[in-house]
N, C-alpha and C positions, 0 to 999 in steps of 0.2 A: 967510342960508342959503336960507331960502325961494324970495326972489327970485334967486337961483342957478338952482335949482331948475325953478321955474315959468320963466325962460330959454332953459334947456335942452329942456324941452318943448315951450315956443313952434319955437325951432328948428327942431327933429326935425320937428314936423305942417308946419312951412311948408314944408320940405325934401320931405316925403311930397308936399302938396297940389302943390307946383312941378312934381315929378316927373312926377307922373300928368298934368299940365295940356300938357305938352311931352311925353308919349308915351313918357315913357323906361322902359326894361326895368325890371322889378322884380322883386328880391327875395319870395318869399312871404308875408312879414310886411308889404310893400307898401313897405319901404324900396328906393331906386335900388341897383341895382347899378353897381359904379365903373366907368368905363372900364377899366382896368385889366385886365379882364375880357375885354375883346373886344380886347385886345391881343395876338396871338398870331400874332405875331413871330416867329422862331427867333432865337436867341444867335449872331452871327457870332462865331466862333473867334478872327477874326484880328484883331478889337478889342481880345480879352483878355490880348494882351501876348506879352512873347516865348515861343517855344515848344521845350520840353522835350523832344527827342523823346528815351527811356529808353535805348534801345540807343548813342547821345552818351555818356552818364554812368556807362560800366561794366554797366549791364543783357545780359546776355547774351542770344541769341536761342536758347533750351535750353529747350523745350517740359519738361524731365524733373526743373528744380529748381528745389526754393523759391527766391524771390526777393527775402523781403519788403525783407530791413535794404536790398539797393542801390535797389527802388523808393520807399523812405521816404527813403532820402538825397539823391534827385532833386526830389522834393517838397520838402524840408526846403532844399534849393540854393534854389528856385525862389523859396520863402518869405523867406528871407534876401535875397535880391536885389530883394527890390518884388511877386515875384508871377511868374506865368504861363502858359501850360496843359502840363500832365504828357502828353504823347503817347503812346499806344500803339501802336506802330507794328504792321506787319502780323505774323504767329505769334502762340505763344500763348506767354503770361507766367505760371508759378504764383506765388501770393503768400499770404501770410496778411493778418494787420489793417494795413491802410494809413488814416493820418490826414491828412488835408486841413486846411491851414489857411489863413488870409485871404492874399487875393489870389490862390488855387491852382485849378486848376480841371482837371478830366479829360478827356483825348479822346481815343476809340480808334476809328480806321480803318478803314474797310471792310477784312476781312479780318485784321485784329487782335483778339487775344481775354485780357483778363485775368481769369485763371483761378482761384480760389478753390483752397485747401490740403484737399486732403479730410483731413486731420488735424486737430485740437480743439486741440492744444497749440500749432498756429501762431496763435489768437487770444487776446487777451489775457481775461483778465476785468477788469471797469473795473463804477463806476457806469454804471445805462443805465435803459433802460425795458423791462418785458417783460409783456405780456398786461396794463396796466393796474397795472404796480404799479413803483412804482421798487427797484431791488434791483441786486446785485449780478448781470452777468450776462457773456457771449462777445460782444466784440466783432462788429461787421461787418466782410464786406469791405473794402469801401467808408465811411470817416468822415468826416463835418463836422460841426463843432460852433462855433458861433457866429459863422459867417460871411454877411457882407454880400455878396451876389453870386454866391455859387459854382455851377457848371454841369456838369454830365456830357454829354458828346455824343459825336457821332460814327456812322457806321454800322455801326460792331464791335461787338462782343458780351461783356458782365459775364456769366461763365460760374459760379454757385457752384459746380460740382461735386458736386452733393449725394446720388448716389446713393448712398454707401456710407452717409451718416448717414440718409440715409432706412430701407435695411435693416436698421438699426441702431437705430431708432426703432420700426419695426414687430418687430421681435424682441423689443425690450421690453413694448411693449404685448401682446404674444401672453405673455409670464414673467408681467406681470403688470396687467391691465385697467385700473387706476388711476395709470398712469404718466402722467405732464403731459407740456407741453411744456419746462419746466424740467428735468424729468427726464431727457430725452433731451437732450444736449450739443451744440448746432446753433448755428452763428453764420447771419447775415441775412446777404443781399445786400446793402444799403446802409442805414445810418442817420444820418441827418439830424436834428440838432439844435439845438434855440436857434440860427435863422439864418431870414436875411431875405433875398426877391429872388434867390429859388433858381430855375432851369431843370433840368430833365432833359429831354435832346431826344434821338429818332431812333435810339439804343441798341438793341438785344438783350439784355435781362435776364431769363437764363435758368438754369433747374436749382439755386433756391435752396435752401440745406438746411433754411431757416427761413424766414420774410416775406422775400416779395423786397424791398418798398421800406418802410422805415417810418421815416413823419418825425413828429418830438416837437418840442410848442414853436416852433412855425414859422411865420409868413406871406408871404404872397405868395410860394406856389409852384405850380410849372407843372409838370407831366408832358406832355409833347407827342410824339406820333407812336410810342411806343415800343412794342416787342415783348415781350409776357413771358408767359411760359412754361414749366411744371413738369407731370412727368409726371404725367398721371390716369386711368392705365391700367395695366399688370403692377407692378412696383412704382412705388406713386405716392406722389408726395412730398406729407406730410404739412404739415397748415398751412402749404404755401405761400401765402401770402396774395397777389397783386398789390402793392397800397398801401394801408398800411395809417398814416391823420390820425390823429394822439396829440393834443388838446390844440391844435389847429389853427386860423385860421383865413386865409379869403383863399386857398384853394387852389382851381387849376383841371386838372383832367384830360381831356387833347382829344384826339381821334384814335388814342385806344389799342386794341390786340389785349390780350385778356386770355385766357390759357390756363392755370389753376393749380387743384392739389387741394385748394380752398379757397374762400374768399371773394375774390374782384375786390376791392372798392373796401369800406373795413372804417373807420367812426368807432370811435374810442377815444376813453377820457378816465379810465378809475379803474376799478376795481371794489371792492365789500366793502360793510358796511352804516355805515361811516361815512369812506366815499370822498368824500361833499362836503366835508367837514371839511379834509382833507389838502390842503397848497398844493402838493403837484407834480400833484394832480388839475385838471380842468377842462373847459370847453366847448368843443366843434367846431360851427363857424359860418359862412356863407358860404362855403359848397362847391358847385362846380359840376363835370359829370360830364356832357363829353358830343359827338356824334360818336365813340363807342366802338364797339368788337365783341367779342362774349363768345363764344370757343368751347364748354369745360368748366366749370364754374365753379358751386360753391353758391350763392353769392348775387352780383347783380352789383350790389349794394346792400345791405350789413348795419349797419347801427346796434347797435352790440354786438360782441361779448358782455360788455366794460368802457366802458360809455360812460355818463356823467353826464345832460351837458344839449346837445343837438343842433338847429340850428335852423338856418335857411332854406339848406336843403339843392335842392338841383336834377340829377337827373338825365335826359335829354332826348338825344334824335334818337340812339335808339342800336339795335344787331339782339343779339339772342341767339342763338345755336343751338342751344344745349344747358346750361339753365342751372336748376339746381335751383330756385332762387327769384330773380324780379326785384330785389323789394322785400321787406328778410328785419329786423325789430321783435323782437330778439333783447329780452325779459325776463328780467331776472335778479330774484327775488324776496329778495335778502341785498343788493341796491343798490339806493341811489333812482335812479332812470334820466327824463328828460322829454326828447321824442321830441316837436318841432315844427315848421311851417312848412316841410315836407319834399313837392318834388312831384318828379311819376314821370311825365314826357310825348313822346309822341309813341316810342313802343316798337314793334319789330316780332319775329319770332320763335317759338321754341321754349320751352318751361318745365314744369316742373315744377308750381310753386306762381306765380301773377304776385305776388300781396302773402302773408306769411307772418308771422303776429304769435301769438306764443303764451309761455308760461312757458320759461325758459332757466334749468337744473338741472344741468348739468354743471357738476361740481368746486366748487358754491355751497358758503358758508359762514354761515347767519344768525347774525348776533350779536344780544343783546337790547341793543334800543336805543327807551325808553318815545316820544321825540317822531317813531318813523322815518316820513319823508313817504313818500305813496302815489305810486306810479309813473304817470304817463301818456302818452298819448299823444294829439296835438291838430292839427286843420288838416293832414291828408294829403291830398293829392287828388293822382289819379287822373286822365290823361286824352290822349284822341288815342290808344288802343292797338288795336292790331290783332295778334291772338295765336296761337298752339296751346297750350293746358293744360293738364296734368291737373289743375290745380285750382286756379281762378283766386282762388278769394276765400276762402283758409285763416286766417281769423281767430279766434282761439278765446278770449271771456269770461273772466273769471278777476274773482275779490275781489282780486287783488293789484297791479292797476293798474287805470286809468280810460281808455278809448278814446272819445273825442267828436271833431266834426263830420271827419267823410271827406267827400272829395268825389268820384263817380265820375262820369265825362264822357266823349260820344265817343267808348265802350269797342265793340269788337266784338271777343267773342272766342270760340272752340270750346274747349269747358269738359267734362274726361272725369269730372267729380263734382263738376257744380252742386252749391254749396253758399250762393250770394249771401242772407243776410238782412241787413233793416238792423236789425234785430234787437241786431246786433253789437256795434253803434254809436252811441252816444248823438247825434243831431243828424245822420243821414245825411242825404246830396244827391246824388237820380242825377236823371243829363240823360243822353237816348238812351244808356242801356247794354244793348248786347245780349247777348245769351248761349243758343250754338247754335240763332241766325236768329231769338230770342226777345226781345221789347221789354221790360224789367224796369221797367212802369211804377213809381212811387214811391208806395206806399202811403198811405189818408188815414186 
């Protein structure tokens, strides 16, 4: 076993030393990132077998009626036959919960729109994942569940239709302050589960009544070029999240617009104080994030508010406009949570907070647990940003985790309530960080 072991080790540093020697990208932890990564391709359509188009199969073109059982029976032809992509052709299609299975794949049309049921009874409820906990919950839209391959494309648009469950969300929060998101009966735009070698290319996913995108148990997936968008203004749609990694890894998101009353780009993996325990919990790894743009958006980076163990994370070459927090180190004090090997570079834009690390108390539950490990956070670094703030460097101490080596680099930013110490930070490192036209030398 040993020499197993000590194998395995050897490996892993020659693999490291190779890398570095030949110049190849890395990982923050200093391991290669795969090719795989810089593969960013689009899904030709017309590779993926014959095609579906829904109005063929009995689909009406009837903007005014649900549709689900004839687009399930189209899918369900397609699945039976070997496979092939589901068409959306131009109008718009309402539906409830559609399930995708191997070999099936989506694509809807410039000018085509499938439309989400603003009614609750057209989803099912089924096992699923919600906020970090597996339970019983409303379908999505849009399903896959354990598929090798599957793709959503097209220049048409996944419409949830979520206005009316949004007002219907905020009505209960106004009856009563402590309503969840479980409380309020909302299915997702798309959920994606236990499935490998997934695409989402070029879409409009918009007006979710819940997360627009949220995949569980998944590698190697792509979000490329896509549009999403929830409103953040008269009424605004609640927790719409962008895309929201459950348990992930191997994901990349390129060239996205991110417009939602929420969080952009959101690691999950559990929450509770004995969430490492639980085998549907786990780690998000090897995520990359980047050539995006963030119109509205809380965080265009949050780690939390259910997240375990999170590691060589990367988000890069992207603008904000209007974004409450770049980088958002959501603490939960009732979870263990480790938060590593995460960089933030080469940023342009608007903000609120740029890094935002503090205690996270909404809806907690401590249980007593005598061995519970301490929360941290380790190896962030910062760097290449050029900003507007109101508060670049909101990090607030706390007994309930441990924050050591940040690295801040390269920074120029105007800051409306300096607050930079490394005080903060066990093992800070600043190289040229400025802060309104000021040199923050490094303290000796």
């Amino acid at each position: 076993m040993k020499r197993i072991v000590f194998f395995i080790v050897f490996c892993s540093l020659s693999l490291c030393m190779n890398a570095k020697k030949t110049k190849l990208p890395l990982f923050p932890d200093g391991t290669p990132i795969p090719e795989w990564f810089r593969d960013t391709t689009k899904v030709d359509v017309n590779t993926l077998g014959k095609k579906y188009v829904v109005t063929d199969y009995g689909v009406k073109t009837d903007s005014t009626i649900i549709q689900t059982r004839a687009l399930q029976s189209v899918i369900d032809k397609a699945a039976q036959e070997g496979g092939g992509v589901i068409v959306i052709p131009q109008g718009t299609f309402l539906s409830g919960n559609l399930f995708f299975k191997q070999g099936t794949h989506l694509h809807v049309v410039e000018g085509g729109k499938l439309k989400g049921s603003e009614r609750i009874e057209d989803f099912e409820i089924r096992e699923t994942r919600i906020e970090g906990q597996t339970c019983k919950y409303f379908t999505a839209l849009v399903n896959a569940d354990g598929i090798d391959g599957f793709t959503i494309s097209g220049k048409g648009t996944i419409d949830g239709n979520g206005y009316h469950y949004w007002k219907e969300f905020w009505i209960r929060r106004e009856w009563n302050r402590q309503c969840t998101n479980k409380d309020a009966q909302r299915p997702r735009l798309t959920y994606i589960s236990n499935c490998k070698n997934v695409t989402v290319q070029d879409v409009r996913l918009i007006n979710s009544p819940f997360w627009t995108n949220h995949v569980y148990r998944s590698d190697h997936v792509r979000y490329l070029d896509l549009y999403i968008y929830s409103s953040t203004e008269g009424v605004k749609g609640p927790s719409t999240d962008a895309i929201d990694i459950d348990v992930c890894h191997d994901v990349l998101i390129r060239g996205c617009y991110m417009n939602v009353n929420d969080d952009a780009v959101v690691l999950k993996g559990g929450k509770g104080t004995f969430a490492d325990q639980d085998p549907n919990n786990g780690p998000c790894y090897n995520i990359i994030v980047e050539n995006c743009r963030y119109g509205t958006v809380h965080g265009c980076l949050t780690l939390g508010s259910e997240s375990l163990h999170d590691w060589n994370i990367i988000i890069r070459n992207c603008h904000a406009e209007n974004t409450n927090n770049v980088l958002w180190l959501k603490m939960r004090p009732d979870t263990p949570q480790h938060y590593e090997f995460v960089t933030v570079e080469n940023f342009t834009g608007n903000c609120k907070n740029f890094i935002l690390v503090r205690p996270w108390t909404q809806f907690y539950n401590l249980e007593k647990r005598d061995d519970m490990p301490v929360s941290q956070c380790n190896n962030i670094v910062m760097r290449n940003i050029n900003m507007n703030c109101g508060n670049f460097y909101n990090v607030v101490p706390s007994d309930k985790y441990k924050l050591t080596d940040f690295t801040l680099e390269n920074i120029n930013v105007k800051d409306g309530n300096p607050s930079f110490s490394e005080s903060a930070v066990m093992n800070t490192v600043v190289k040229n960080l400025v802060i309104n036209g000021e040199k923050m030398d490094k303290k000796k």
